[in-house]
N, C-alpha and C positions, 0 to 999 in steps of 0.2 A: 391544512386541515387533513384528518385524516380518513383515507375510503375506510368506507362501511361496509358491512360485511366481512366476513372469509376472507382471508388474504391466497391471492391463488399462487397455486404450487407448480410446478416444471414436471413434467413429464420425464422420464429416463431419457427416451429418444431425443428431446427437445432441448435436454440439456447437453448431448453427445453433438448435436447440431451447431449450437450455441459457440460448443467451446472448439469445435475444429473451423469455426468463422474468427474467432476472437484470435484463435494459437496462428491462421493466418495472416490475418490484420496485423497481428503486430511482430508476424516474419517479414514481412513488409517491410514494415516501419523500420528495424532492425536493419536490412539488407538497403536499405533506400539510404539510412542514414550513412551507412558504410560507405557506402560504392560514392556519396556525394563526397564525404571526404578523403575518403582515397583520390577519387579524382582532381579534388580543386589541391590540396595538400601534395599529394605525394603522384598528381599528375602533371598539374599545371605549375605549381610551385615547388617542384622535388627541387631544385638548387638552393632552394632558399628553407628547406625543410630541415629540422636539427633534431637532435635527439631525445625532446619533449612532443616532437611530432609520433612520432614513432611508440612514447610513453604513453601518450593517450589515447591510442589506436588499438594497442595492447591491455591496456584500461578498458576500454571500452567493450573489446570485446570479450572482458573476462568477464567482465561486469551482466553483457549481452547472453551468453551460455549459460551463466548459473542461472540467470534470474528463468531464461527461455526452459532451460529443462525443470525447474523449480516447475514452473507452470504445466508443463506437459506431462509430468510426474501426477500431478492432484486431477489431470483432466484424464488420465488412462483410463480408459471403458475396458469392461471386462466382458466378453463373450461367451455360450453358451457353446456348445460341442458342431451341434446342427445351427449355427449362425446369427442365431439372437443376440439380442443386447440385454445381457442380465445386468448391465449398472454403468450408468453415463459418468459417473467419475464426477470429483468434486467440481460443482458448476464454478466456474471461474468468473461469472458477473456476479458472483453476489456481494451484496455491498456487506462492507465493512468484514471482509474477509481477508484471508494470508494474501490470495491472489491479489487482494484490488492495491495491495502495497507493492507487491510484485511488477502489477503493471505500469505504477505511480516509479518506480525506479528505469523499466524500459523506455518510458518516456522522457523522463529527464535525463536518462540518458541522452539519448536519440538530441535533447534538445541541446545538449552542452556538447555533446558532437559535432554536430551542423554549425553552430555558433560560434567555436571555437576553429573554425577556417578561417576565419578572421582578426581570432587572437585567442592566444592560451591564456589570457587572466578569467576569461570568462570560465576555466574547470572550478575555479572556486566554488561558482553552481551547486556543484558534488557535494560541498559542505552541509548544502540542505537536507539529503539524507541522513546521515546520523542526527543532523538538529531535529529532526521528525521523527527518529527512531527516539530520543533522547526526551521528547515531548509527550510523545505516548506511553513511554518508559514510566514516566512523571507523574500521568495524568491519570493511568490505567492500575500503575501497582505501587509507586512509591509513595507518592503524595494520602492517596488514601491509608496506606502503611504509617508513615510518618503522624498523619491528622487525626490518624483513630480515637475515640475516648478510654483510656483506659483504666479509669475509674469505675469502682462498679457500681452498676445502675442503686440509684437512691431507692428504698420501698416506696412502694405507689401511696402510701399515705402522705409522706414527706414530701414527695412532687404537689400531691393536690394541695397540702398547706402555704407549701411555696406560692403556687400559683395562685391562689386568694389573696396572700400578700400581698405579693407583686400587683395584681390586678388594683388592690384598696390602696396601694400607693399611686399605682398610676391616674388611680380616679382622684386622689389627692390633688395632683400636678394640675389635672386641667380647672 
């Protein structure tokens, strides 16, 4: 159901707050995922480590900088001379925004990183990005493209006769 009222709005400040907790949450996340598989992989396991070890590490973290500077790019606050905050920068929680896809890829990262200390068939994972990028593609621009009507609209008289029709056949059926 949905709240009543006004939908409330974020503050400048509150959104500059927001996204220097967010940009470090998921510096975190990013550096936690690494350092664990450096460690298990290329610490505990480096004799038995090959050259997909090393692929996905390099994957990962290419993957890790675009998406991290992607986001801290749309969060840069811009400041006034005398030290104000003239503009929190695009807020990065908001739903159904560039960012929340941004974060949706640091995470799956992070997770088919960690995962994959255990076995490289699990980067398949990574597939799911472009299937989601490929879905929304679909869902957002092509599918409505492709389903449009392109016929042009019948005159409003010829709809209302139609519909009398259709209506005195349907009353026919039952």
């Amino acid at each position: 159901m949905a709240p009543k009222g006004k939908v409330a709005t974020k503050g400048k400040k509150q959104i500059y707050e927001e996204n220097k907790e967010t940009l470090t949450f998921y510096l975190r996340v990013i550096l936690g995922a690494t350092v664990l598989y450096g460690a298990v992989n290329l610490g505990l396991f480096y004799n038995s480590s090959t050259f997909w070890t090393w692929v996905v590490l390099a994957f990962c973290s290419i993957v890790y900088a675009a998406a991290y500077r992607s986001m801290r790019g749309m969060a840069q606050a811009s400041f006034s001379e005398d030290g104000s905050l003239l503009d929190g920068g695009i807020d990065l929680n908001m739903e159904q925004g560039m960012a929340e896809h941004l974060k949706d890829i640091v995470l799956l990262t992070a997770i088919v990183q960690v995962l994959s200390c255990f076995s490289l068939y699990v980067c398949y994972f990574w597939l799911l990005a472009p299937g989601r990028a490929l879905y929304l593609l679909w869902v957002n621009v092509l599918g409505p493209w492709f389903t449009a009507d392109s016929s042009p609209p019948a005159p409003p008289e010829q709809n209302e006769k139609r519909q009398r029709r259709q209506e005195r056949r349907q009353m026919k059926r039952f």
